[in-house]
C-alpha positions in Angstrom: 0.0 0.0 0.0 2.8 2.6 1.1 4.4 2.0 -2.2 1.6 2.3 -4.5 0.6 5.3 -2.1 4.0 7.0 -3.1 3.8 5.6 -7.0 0.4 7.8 -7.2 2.7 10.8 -5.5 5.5 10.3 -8.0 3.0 10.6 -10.6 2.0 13.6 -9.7 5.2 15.3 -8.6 7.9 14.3 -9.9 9.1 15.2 -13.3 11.8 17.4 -12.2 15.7 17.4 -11.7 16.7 17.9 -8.3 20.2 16.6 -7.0 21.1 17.8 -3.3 23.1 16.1 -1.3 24.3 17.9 2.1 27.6 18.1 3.5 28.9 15.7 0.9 32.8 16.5 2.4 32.0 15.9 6.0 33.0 19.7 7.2 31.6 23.4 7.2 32.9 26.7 8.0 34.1 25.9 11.6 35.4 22.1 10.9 34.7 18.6 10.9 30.7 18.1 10.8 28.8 15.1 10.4 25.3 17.7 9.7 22.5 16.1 7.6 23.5 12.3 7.6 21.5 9.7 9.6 23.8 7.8 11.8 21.9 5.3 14.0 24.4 3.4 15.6 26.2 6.7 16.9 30.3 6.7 17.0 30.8 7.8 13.7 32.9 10.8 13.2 34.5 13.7 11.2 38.3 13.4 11.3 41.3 16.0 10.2 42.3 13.6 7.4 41.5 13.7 3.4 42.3 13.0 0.2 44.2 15.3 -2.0 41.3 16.1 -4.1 39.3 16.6 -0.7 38.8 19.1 1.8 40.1 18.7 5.2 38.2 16.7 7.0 36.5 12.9 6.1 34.0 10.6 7.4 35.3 7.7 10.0 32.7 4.9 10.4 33.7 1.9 12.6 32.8 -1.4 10.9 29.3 -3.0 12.1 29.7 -5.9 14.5 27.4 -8.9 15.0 27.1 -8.6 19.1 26.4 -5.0 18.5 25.1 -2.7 15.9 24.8 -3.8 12.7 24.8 -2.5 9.7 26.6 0.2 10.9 25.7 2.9 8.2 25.4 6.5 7.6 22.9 7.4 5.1 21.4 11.0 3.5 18.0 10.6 1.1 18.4 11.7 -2.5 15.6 13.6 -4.2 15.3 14.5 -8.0 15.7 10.8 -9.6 14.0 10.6 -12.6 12.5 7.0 -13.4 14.8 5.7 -16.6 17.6 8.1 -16.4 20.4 6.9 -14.8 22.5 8.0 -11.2 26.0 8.1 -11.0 27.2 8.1 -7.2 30.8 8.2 -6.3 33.2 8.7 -3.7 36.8 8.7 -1.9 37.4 5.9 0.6 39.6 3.4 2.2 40.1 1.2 5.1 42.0 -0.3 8.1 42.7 -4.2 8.4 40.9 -5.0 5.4 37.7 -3.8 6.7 35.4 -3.7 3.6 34.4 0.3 3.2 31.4 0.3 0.9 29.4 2.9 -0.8 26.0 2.1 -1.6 22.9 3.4 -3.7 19.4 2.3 -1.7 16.3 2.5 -1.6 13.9 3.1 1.5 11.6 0.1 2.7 8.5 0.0 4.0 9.6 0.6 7.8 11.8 3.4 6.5 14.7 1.7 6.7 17.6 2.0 3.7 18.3 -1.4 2.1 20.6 -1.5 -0.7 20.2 -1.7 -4.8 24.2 -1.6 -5.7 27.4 -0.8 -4.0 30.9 -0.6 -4.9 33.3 -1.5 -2.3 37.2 -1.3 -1.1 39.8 -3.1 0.8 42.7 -0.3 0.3 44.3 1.2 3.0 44.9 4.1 0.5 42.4 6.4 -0.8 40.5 5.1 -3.7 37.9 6.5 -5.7 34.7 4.3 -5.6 32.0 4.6 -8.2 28.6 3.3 -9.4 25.7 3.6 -11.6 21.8 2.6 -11.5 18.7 3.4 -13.4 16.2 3.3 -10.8 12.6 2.2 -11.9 9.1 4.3 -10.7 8.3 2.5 -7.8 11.8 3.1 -6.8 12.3 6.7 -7.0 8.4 6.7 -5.1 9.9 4.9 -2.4 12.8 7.4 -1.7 16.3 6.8 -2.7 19.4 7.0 -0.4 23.2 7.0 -0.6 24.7 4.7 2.1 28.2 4.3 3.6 29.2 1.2 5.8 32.6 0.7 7.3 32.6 -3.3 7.1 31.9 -6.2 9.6 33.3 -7.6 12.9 32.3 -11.0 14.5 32.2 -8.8 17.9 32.4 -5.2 19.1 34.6 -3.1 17.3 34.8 -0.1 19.1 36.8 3.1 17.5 39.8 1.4 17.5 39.4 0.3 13.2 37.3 2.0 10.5 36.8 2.8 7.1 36.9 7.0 5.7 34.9 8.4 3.2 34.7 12.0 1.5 33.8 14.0 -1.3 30.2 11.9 -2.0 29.0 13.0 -5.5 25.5 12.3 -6.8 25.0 12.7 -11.1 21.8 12.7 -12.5 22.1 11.3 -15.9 19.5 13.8 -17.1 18.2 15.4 -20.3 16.5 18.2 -18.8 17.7 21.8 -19.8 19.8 24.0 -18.0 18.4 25.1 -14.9 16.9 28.6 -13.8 20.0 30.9 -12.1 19.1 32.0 -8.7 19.9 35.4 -9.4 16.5 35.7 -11.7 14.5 34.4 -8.6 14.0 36.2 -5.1 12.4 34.2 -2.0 11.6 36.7 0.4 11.8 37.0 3.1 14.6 34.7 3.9 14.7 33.8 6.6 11.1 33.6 7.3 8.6 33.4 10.2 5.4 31.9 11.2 3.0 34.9 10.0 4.5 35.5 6.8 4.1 34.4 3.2 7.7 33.4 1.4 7.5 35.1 -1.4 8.4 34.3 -5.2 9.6 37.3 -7.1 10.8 36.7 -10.9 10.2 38.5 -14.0 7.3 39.6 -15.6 8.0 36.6 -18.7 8.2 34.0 -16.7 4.8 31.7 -14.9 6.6 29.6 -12.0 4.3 26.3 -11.1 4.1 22.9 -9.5 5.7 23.6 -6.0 7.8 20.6 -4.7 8.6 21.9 -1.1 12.0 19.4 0.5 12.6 19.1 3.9 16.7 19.6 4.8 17.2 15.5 4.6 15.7 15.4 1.4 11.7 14.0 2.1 9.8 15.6 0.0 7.3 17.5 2.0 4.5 19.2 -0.2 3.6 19.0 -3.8 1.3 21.9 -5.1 0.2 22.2 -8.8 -0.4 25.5 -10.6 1.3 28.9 -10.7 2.9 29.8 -7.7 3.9 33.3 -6.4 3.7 32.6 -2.3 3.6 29.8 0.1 2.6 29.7 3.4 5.5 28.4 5.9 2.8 28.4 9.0 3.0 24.5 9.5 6.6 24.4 9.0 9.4 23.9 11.9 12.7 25.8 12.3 14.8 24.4 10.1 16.8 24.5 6.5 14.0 23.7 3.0 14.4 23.7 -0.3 11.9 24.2 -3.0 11.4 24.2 -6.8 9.5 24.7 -9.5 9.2 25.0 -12.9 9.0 28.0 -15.6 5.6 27.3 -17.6 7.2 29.0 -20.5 10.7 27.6 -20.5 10.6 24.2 -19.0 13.3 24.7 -17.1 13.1 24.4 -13.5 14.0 26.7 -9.9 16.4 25.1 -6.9 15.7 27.9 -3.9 17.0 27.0 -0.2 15.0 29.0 2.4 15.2 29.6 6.7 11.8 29.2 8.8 13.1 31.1 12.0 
């Protein structure tokens, strides 16, 4: 039911680009951050360690463990598939003790967990660049998809002592859709906004901006509104990071905006 529930919601929304993945380098302005990726079994963290073609900082995930938690994975949703059209998902990695590091495109199940479609995976104990490609069907890209990372198995608890590192995740959308709309023709205002006000659209006169797809920070799609758009109410929104976008009626070409609700 849950899938043919989001099929229906695909239908209806989805026949836009939209590839954004957060924090795909494990760091922001003040250091190592492990912001926007799920991590249930805890103990992951950012350390001051990359590749060359990095930043500073990388993912360390111990390996899962069969008297513990297992899998141990960290995992961000990916929004914008397109059923048909293929997703290219790469990254740098490597590993301690032959650990197995593995990068992994999934999908959600039913209980909302992420199982997974394909991986690629790595012994080294140097960095190596790990890559994969998928063409995802419609009930897949209904269900949600997800990148996930897992730093290998242990027959017992692992601890911190041994992991696998990751950085630099990259999503591709193997898309034919034209070039998007620049942010500098759009305006969402204000920004940031607060219960009590309407975020505004303002674009040029030439333009007719429709079928609102309104994202939640992790990626879940949150609201899907046909017709033209020039405000949205933010009322039953929490505090938090969203993105939005839409589509230009007269180009085809579609709107990625990132907004605040204070």
């Amino acid at each position: 039911m849950k899938n043919a529930l989001l099929l229906l919601l695909f239908t209806f929304c989805t026949h836009f680009l939209f590839a954004q993945l957060l924090n795909p380098g494990f760091e922001d302005d003040t250091g190592g951050s492990l912001e926007h990726w799920i991590n249930p079994c805890g103990e992951a963290e950012a350390v001051n360690e990359a590749p060359a073609d990095g930043g500073q900082w990388s993912l360390r995930l111990p390996p899962g463990n069969t008297q513990g938690c297992y899998p141990r994975q960290m995992y961000q949703a990916i929004t914008g598939a397109v059923a048909g059209e293929a997703i290219t998902l790469s990254c740098w990695a490597k590993s301690e003790m032959n650990l197995q590091a593995r990068l992994s495109l999934g999908v959600f199940n039913n209980y909302d967990q992420p199982e997974v479609l394909v991986s690629d995976t790595t012994t080294s104990t140097e960095w190596i660049q790990l890559s994969l490609s998928f063409t995802p069907d419609e009930v897949q890209v209904g269900a949600g998809l997800v990148v996930i990372l897992e730093g290998g198995i242990t027959g017992g608890p692992a601890g911190n002592n041994i992991a696998s590192n990751f950085d630099e995740i990259e999503v591709q959308l193997m898309t034919t859709r034209v070039n998007d709309i620049s942010s500098k023709d759009i305006q969402l205002a204000p920004n940031p906004v607060t219960t009590g006000q309407a975020l505004q659209f303002i674009y040029p006169d030439e333009m007719e901006l429709a079928n609102l797809m309104l994202f939640s920070a992790d990626g879940h799609l949150l609201r899907c509104d046909r017709g033209r758009v020039t405000a949205i109410n933010v009322d039953d929104l929490a505090a938090g990071v969203y993105f939005c976008q839409l589509e230009d009626l007269q180009s085809g070409r579609r709107f990625i905006g990132r907004f605040v609700k204070l």
